[in-house]
PDB file of N, CA, C, O and CB in Angstrom:
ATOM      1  N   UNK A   1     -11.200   4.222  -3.515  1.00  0.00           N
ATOM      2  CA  UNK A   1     -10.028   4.741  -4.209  1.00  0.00           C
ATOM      3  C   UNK A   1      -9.376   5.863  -3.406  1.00  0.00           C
ATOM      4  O   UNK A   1      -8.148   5.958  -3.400  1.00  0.00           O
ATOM      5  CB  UNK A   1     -10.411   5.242  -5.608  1.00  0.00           C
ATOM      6  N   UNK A   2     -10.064   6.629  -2.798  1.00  0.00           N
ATOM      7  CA  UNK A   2      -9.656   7.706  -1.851  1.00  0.00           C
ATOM      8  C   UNK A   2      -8.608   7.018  -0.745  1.00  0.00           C
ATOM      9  O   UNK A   2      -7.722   7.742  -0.291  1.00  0.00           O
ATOM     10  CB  UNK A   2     -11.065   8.375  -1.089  1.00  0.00           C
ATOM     11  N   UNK A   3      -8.686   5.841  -0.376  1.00  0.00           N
ATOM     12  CA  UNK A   3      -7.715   5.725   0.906  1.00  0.00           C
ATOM     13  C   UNK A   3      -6.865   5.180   0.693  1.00  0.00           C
ATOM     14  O   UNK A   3      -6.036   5.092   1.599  1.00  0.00           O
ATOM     15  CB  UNK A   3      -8.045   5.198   2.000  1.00  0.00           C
ATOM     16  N   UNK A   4      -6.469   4.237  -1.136  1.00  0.00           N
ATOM     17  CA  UNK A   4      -5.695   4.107  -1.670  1.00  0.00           C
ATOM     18  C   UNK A   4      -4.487   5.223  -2.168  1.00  0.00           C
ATOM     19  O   UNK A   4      -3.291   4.946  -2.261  1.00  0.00           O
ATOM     20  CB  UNK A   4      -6.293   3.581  -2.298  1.00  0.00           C
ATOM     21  N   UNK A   5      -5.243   6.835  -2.528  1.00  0.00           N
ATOM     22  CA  UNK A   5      -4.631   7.918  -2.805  1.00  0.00           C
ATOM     23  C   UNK A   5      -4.059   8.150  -1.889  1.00  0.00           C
ATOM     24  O   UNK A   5      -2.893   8.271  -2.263  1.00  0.00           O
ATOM     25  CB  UNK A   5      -5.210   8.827  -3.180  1.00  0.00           C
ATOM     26  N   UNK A   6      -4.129   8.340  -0.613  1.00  0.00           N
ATOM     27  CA  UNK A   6      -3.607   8.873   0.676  1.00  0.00           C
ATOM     28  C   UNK A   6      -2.146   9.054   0.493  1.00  0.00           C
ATOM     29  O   UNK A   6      -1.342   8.139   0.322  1.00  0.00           O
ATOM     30  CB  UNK A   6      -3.907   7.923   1.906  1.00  0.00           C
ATOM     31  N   UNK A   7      -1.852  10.451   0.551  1.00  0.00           N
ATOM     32  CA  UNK A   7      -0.466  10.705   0.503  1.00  0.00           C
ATOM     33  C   UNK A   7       0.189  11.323   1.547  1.00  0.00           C
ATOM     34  O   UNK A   7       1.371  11.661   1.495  1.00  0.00           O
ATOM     35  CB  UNK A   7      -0.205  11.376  -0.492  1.00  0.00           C
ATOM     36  N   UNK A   8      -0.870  11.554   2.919  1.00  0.00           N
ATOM     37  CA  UNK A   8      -0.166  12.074   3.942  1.00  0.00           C
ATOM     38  C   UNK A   8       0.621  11.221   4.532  1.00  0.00           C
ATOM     39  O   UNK A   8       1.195  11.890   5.391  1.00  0.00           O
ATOM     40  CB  UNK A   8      -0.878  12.603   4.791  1.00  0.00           C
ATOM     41  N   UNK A   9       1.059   9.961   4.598  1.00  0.00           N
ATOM     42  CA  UNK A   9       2.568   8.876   4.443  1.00  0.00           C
ATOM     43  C   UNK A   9       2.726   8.400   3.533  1.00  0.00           C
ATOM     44  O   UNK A   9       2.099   7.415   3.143  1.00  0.00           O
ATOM     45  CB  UNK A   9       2.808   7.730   5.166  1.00  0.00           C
ATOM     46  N   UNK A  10       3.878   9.141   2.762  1.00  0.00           N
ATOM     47  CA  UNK A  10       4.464   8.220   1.666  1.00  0.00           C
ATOM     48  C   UNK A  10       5.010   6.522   2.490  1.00  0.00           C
ATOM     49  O   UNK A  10       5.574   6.375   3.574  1.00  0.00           O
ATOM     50  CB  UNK A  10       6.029   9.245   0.885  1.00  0.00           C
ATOM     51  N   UNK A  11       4.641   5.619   1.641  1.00  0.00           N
ATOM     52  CA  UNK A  11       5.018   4.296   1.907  1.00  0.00           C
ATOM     53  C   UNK A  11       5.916   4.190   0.483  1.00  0.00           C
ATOM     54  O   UNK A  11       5.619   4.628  -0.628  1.00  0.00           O
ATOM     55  CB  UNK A  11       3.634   3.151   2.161  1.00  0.00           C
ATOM     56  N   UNK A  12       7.227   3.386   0.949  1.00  0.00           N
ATOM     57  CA  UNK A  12       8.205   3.271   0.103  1.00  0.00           C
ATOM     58  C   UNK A  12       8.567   1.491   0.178  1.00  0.00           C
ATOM     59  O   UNK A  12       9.041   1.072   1.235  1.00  0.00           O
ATOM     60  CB  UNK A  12       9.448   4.389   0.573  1.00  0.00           C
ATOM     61  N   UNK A  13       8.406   0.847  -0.576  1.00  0.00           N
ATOM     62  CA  UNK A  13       8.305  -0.299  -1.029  1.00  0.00           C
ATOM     63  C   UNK A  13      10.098  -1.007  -1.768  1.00  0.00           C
ATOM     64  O   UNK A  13      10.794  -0.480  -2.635  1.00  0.00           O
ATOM     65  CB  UNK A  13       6.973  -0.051  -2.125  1.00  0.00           C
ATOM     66  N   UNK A  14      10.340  -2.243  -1.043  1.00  0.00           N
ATOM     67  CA  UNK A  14      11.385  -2.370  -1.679  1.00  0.00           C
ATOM     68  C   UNK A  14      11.073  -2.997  -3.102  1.00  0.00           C
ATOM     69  O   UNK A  14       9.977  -3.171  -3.633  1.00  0.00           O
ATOM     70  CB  UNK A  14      12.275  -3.085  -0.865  1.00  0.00           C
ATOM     71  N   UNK A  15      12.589  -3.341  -3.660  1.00  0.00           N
ATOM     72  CA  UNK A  15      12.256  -3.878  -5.099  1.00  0.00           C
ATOM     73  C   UNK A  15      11.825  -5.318  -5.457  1.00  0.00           C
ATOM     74  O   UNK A  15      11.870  -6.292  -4.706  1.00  0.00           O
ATOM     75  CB  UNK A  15      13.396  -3.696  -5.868  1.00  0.00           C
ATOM     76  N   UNK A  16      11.451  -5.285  -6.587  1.00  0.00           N
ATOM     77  CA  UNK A  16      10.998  -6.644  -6.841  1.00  0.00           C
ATOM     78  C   UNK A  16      11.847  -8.037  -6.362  1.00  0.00           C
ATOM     79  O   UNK A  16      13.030  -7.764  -6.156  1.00  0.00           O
ATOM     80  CB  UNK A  16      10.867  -6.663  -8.283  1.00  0.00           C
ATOM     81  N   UNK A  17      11.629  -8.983  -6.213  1.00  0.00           N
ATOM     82  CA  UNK A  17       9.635  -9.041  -6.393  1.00  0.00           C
ATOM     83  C   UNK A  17       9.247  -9.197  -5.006  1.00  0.00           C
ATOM     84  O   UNK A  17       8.233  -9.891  -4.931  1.00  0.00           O
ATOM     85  CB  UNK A  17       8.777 -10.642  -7.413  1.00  0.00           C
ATOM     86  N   UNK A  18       9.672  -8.814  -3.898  1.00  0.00           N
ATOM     87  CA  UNK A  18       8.950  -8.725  -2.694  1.00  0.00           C
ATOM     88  C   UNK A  18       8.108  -7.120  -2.369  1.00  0.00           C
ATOM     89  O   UNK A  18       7.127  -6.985  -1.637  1.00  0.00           O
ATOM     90  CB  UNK A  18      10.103  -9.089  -1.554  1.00  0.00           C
ATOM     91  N   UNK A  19       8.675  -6.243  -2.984  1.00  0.00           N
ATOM     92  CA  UNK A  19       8.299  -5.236  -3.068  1.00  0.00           C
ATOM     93  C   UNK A  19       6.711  -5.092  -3.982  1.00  0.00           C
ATOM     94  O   UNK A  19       5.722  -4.406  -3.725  1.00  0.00           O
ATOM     95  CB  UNK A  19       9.475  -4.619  -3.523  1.00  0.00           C
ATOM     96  N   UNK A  20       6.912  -5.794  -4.813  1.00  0.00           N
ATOM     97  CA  UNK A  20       5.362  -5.655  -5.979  1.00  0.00           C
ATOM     98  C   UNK A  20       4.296  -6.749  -4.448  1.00  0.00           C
ATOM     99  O   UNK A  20       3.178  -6.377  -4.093  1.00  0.00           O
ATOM    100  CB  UNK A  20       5.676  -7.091  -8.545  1.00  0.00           C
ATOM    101  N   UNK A  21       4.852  -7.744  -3.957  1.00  0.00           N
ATOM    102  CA  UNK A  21       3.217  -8.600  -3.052  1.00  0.00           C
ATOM    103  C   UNK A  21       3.305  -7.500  -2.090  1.00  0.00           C
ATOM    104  O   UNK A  21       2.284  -7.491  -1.402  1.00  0.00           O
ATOM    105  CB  UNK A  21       3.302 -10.644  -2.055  1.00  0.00           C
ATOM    106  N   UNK A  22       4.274  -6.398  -1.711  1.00  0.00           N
ATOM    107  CA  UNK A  22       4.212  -5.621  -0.132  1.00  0.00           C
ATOM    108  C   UNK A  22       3.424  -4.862  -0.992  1.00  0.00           C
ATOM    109  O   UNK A  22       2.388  -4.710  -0.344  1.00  0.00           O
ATOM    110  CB  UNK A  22       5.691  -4.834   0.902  1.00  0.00           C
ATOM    111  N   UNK A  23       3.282  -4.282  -2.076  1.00  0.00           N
ATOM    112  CA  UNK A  23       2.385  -3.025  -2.490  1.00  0.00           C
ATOM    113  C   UNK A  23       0.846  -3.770  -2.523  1.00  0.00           C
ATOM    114  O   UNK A  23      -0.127  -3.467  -1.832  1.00  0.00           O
ATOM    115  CB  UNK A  23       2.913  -2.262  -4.224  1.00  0.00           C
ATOM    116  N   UNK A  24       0.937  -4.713  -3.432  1.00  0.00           N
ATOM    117  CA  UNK A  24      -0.557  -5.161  -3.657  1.00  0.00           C
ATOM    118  C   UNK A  24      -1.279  -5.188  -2.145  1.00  0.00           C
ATOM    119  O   UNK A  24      -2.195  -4.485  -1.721  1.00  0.00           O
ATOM    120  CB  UNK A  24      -0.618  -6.812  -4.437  1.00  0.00           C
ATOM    121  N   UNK A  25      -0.440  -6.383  -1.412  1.00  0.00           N
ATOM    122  CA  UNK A  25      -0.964  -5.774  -0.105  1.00  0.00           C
ATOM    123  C   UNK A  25      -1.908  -5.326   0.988  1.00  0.00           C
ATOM    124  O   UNK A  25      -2.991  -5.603   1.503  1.00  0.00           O
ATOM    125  CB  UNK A  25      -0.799  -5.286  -0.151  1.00  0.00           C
ATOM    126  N   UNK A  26      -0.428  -4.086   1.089  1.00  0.00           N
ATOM    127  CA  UNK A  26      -1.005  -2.406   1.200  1.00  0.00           C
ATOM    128  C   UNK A  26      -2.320  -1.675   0.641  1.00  0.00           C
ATOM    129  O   UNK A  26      -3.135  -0.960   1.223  1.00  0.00           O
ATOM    130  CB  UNK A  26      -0.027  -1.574   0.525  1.00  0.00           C
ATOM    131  N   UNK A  27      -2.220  -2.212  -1.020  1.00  0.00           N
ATOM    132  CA  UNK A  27      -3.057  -1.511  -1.053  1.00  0.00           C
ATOM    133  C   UNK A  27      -4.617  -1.798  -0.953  1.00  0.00           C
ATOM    134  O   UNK A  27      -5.571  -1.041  -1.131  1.00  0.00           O
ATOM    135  CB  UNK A  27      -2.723  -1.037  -1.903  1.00  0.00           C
ATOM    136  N   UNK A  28      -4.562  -3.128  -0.612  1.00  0.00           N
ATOM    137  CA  UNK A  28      -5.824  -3.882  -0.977  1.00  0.00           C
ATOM    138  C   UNK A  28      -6.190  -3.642   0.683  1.00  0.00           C
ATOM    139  O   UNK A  28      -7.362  -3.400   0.973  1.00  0.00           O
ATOM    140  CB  UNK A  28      -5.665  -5.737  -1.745  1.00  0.00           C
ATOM    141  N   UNK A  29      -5.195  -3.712   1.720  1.00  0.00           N
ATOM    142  CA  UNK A  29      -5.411  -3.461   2.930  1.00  0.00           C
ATOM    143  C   UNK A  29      -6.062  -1.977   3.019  1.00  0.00           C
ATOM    144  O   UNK A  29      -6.966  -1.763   3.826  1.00  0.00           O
ATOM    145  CB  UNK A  29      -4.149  -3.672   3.661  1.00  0.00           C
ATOM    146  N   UNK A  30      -5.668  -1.163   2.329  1.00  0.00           N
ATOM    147  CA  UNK A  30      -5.930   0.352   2.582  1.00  0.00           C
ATOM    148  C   UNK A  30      -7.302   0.270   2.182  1.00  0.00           C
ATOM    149  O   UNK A  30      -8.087   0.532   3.093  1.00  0.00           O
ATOM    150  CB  UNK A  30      -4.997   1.521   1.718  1.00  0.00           C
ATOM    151  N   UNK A  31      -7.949  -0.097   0.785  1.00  0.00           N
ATOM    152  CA  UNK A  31      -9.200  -0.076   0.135  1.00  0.00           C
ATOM    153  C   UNK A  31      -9.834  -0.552   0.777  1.00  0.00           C
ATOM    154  O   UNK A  31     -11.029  -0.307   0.611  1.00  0.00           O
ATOM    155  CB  UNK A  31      -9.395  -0.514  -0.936  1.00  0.00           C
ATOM    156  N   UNK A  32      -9.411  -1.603   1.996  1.00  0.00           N
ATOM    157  CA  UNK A  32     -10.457  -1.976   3.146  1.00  0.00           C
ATOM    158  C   UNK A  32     -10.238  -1.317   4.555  1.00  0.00           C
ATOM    159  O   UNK A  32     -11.109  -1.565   5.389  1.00  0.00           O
ATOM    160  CB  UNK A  32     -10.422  -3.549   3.392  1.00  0.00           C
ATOM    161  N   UNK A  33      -9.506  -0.753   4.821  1.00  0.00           N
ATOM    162  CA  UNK A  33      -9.712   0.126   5.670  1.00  0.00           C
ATOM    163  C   UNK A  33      -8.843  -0.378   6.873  1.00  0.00           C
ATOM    164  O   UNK A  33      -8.960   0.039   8.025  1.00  0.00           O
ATOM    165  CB  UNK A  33     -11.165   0.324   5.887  1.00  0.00           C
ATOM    166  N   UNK A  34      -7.816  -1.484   6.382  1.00  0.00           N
ATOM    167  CA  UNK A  34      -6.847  -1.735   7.723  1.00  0.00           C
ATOM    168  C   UNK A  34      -5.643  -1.148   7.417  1.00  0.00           C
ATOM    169  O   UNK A  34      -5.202  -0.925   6.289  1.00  0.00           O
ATOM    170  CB  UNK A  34      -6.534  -3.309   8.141  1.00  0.00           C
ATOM    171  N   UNK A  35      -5.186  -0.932   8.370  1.00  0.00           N
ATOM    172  CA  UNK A  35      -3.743  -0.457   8.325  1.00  0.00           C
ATOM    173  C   UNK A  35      -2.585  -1.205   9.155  1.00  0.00           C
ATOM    174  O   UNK A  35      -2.812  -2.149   9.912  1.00  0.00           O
ATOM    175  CB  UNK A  35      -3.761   0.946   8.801  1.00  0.00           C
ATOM    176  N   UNK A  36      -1.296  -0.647   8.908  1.00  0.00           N
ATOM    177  CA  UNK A  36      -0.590  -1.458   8.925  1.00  0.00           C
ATOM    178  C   UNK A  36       0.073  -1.421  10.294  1.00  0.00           C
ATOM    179  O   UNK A  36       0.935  -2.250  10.585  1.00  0.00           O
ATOM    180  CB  UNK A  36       0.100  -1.382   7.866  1.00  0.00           C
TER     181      UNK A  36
END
Protein backbone atom coordinates (compact mmCIF):
# COMPACT_ATOMS: atom_id res chain seq x y z
CA UNK A 1 0.00 0.00 0.00
CA UNK A 2 2.95 2.32 0.67
CA UNK A 3 4.07 2.54 -3.07
CA UNK A 4 0.59 2.90 -4.11
CA UNK A 5 0.51 6.19 -1.63
CA UNK A 6 3.56 7.69 -3.22
CA UNK A 7 2.97 11.25 -3.71
CA UNK A 8 6.36 12.49 -4.58
CA UNK A 9 4.83 12.43 -8.53
CA UNK A 10 1.53 13.33 -8.76
CA UNK A 11 0.25 11.15 -11.82
CA UNK A 12 -2.74 12.80 -13.49
CA UNK A 13 -4.96 10.47 -15.41
CA UNK A 14 -7.25 11.38 -18.26
CA UNK A 15 -11.06 10.93 -18.16
CA UNK A 16 -13.10 8.10 -18.48
CA UNK A 17 -13.05 5.50 -19.51
CA UNK A 18 -9.46 5.31 -20.64
CA UNK A 19 -8.41 7.13 -17.75
CA UNK A 20 -10.14 4.56 -14.98
CA UNK A 21 -7.83 1.10 -17.10
CA UNK A 22 -4.59 3.91 -17.04
CA UNK A 23 -5.19 4.19 -13.15
CA UNK A 24 -5.96 0.54 -12.34
CA UNK A 25 -2.90 -0.07 -14.18
CA UNK A 26 -0.61 2.18 -12.52
CA UNK A 27 -1.62 1.17 -9.68
CA UNK A 28 -1.42 -2.47 -9.71
CA UNK A 29 2.03 -1.77 -11.50
CA UNK A 30 3.17 0.36 -8.49
CA UNK A 31 1.95 -2.44 -5.74
CA UNK A 32 4.39 -4.55 -7.71
CA UNK A 33 7.07 -2.52 -7.91
CA UNK A 34 7.31 -1.55 -11.77
CA UNK A 35 7.24 1.64 -12.98
CA UNK A 36 6.39 3.35 -15.75
Amino acid sequence: MTRIRDLSEPVVFPVAPDGHSEHIRYSFGAAEGVTA
